[in-house]
N, C-alpha and C positions, 0 to 999 in steps of 0.2 A: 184864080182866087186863092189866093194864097191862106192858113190855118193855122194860126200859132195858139198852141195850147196847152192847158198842164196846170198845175196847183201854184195857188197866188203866192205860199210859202211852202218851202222846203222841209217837212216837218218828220220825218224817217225814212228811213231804206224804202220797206217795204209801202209807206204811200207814195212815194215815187215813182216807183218801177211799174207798180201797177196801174197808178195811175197814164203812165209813158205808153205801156201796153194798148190800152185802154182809147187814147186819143189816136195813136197812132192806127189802129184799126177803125177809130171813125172817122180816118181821113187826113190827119193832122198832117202838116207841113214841118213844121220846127213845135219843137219843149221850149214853154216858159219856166220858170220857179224863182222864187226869189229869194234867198241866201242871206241877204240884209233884206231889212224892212223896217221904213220908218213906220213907227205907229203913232198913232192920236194919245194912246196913253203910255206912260213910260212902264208902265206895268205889262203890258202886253206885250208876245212874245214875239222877238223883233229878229229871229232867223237862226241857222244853224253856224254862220259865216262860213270859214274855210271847209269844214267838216259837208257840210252841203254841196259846196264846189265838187269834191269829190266823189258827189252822189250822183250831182248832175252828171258829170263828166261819164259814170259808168250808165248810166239810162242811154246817152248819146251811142255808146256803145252797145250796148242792145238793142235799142232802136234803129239807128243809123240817122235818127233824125238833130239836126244842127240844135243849138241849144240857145235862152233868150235870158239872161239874166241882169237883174237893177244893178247900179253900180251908183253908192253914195257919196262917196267920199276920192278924191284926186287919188291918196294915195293908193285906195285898193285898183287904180285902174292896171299896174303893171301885172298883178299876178291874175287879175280876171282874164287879160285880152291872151294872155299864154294858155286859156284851158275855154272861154266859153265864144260861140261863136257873135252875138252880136250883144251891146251892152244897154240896158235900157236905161235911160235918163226919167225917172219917174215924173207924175204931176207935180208932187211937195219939190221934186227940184228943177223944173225947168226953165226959172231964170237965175241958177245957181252960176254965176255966170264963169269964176273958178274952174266948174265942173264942167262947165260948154267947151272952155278953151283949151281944157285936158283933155275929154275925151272925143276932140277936133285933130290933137295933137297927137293922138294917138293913131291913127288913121286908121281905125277900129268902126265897122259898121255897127249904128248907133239906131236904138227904134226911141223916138222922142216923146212922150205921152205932155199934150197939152195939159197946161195949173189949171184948176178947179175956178182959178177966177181970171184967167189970161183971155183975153181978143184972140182972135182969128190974126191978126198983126203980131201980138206980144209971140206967138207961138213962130210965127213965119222970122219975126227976129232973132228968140232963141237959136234955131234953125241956122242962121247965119251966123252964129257966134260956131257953130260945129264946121259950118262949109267953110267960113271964112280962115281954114287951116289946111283949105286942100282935101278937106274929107268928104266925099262927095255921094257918101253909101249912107243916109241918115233918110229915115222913114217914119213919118210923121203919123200919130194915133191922136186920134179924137174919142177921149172917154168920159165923156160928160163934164158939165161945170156945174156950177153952185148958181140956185137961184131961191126965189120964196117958196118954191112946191116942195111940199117932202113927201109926196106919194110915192118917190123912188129916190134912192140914196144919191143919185145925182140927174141933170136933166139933158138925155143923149140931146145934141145938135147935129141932128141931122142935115142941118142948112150946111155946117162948117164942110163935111165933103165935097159938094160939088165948088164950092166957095173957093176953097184950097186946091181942086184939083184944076182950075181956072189960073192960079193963081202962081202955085208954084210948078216945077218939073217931077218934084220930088212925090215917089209913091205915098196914097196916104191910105190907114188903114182904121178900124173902127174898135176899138171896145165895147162889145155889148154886155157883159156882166157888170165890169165896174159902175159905169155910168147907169145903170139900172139898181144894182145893186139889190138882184132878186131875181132866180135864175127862173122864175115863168115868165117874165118878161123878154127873158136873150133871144130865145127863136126870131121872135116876133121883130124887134129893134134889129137883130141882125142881118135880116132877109130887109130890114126897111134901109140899112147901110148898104147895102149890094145894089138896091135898087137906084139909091142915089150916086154910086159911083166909085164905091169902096176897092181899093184894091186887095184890100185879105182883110181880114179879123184878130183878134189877140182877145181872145176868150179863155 
């Protein structure tokens, strides 16, 4: 069971490091952070970009743990894959399809976060726009989609793991905060992703 963890943005030194420390001692496999960040409002703070790379990169080095960062835009894929170890393709862009072909082409292991409104299929074809370049280290997360409930910021589909792991070769792994979007709920959805078939978590 693999544990990829860390703060959803990159927001200082010192919430970084400690936070690195912090997962790392409960367990964690690889550091998330995200560097770019698209947001829902243009007013809100959408990352530290290069300046954060640089943060990550030193937590990597104190931790010793591999590092997981979004990557928006084709161009920024050359100077991510030189410093961060696997690139994540967010929900807002997984039929980005530009962005599939680049960082396919990259041959850069890739953790793929299914769109808030994408099929169990739309996701397994994104997924194909990455392998269909030879790149064959791409890791498929289920973190909720968009439905009529709003008792939690998104509605985990717990069906999509075993569905996907039937389905494709490719590890698939769970988002239990995003897709809750309420951290008394993560225990709970993430012990019900393991149960169904998870192969790590990205919390």
């Amino acid at each position: 069971m693999v544990i990829i963890a860390g703060p959803c943005s990159v927001e200082s030194r010192n919430q970084l490091l400690e936070t690195a420390v912090a997962v790392r001692e409960a367990g964690a496999h690889a550091l998330r952070g995200g560097i770019f960040k698209p947001r829902t409002s243009p007013y809100s703070f959408a990352g530290l970009g290069e300046e954060g790379l640089e943060l990550l990169v030193e937590a990597r080095e104190l931790t010793g743990m591999p590092i997981v960062t979004e990557v928006m835009r084709e161009e920024q894929i050359p100077v991510l894959t030189q410093y961060v170890d696997v690139l994540q393709v967010g929900a807002r862009n997984m039929q980005n399809f530009a962005l599939l072909h680049a960082v396919g082409e990259s041959q850069h292991p890739v953790l793929l976060k299914r769109g808030m409104m994408a099929t169990v299929e739309e996701l397994l074809m994104a997924a194909e726009y990455i392998l269909s370049h030879g790149n064959r280290r791409v890791i498929l997360c289920e973190r909720g989609i968009r439905t009529f409930e709003n008792a939690t910021r998104n509605t985990t589909d717990i069906n999509a793991i075993p569905v996907l792991k039937e389905q494709t070769h490719l590890p698939v792994i769970l988002d239990p905060s995003h897709s809750t979007g309420n951290w008394g709920y993560v225990a709970a959805v993430a012990r019900a992703g393991i149960a169904a078939g998870a192969d790590g978590l990205n919390r």
